[in-house]
N, C-alpha and C positions, 0 to 999 in steps of 0.2 A: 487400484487405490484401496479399495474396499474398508471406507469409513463406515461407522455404526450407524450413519444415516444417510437419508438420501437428499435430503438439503444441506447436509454438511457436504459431502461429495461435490453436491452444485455448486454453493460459494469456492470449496476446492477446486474443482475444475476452472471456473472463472475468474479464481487466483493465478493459475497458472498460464491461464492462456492469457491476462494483461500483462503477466510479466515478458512472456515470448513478444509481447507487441510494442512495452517499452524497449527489449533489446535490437527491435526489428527499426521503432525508432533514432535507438542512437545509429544505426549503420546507415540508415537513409539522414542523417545529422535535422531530424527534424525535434532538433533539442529543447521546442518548448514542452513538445508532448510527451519526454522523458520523463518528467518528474511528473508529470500529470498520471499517465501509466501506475507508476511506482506507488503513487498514490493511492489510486485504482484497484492496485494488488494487493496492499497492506489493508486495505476496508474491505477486499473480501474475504482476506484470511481472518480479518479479525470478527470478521460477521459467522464463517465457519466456527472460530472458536467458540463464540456466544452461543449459538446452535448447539453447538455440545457441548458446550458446561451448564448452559440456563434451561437447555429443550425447551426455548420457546422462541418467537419469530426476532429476528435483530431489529434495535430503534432503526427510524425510516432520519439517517444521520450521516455526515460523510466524513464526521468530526472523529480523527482516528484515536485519538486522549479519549475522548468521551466511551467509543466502542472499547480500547483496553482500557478503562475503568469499570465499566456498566458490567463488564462481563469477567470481573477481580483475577484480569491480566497484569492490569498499570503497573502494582507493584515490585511485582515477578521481572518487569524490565530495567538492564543498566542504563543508564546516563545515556551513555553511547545509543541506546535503541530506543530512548525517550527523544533524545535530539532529532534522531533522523526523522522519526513522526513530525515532530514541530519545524523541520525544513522542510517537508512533504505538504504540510497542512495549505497552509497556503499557493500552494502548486496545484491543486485543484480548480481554487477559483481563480487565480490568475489564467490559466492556460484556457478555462472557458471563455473566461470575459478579462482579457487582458486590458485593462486603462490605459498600459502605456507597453506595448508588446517588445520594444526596442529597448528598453530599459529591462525589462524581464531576462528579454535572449542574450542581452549585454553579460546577466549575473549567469546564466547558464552556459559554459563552454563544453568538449568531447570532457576531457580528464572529469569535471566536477558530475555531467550526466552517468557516466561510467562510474563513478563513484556512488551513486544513488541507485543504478542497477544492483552493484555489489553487496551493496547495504540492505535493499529493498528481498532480494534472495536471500540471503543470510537472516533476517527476521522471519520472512515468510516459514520459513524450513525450520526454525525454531519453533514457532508458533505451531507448524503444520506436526512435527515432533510432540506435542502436547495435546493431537487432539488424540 
């Protein structure tokens, strides 16, 4: 890997390995924890990135707009990679404390989870391109 830092590296490494664990999820089809993952992945790459653009510690946040703001990514992202964040966002706190879990899994199917891996890499590796 060999980033310029070594908490950058860490949030990298633990970018990487949610993502292996959302992919690991959609095979075993435990497709709430899909998006939860994907989530997961995109606030630690976006924590890496504040790390090395701010060199200082990331807010204590899970609010992925907030992290690509705070850390003057937001703008730098299309439509397309502002949405997925805002479909993600919510798949946090659903997935830990879901109020209605059967209405959640209902909106989640294999094609739409696989589509949120696809997106969720595709950002990461952007972002990871820019530190």
């Amino acid at each position: 890997m060999g980033y310029h830092n070594e908490k950058v590296n860490y949030w990298v490494e633990l970018a990487d390995y949610d993502l292996k664990t959302a992919e690991a999820m959609l095979e075993t089809e435990r497709l709430l924890y899909v998006g939860f993952m994907c989530h997961q992945t995109l606030e630690k790459i976006l924590k890496a990135y504040y790390v090395s653009k701010l060199k200082d510690k990331p807010p204590y946040t899970h609010n992925l707009s907030l992290l690509a703001d705070r850390s003057k990514l937001y703008d730098e992202l299309s439509e397309e990679q502002k949405d997925l964040l805002d479909t993600l966002e919510p798949l946090n706190i659903e997935a830990r404390y879901p109020t209605d879990k059967e209405k959640l899994l209902s909106s989640l199917n294999y094609e739409k989870c696989k589509s949120l891996i696809l997106g969720t890499r595709r950002l990461k590796e952007w972002i990871k391109n820019r530190l």
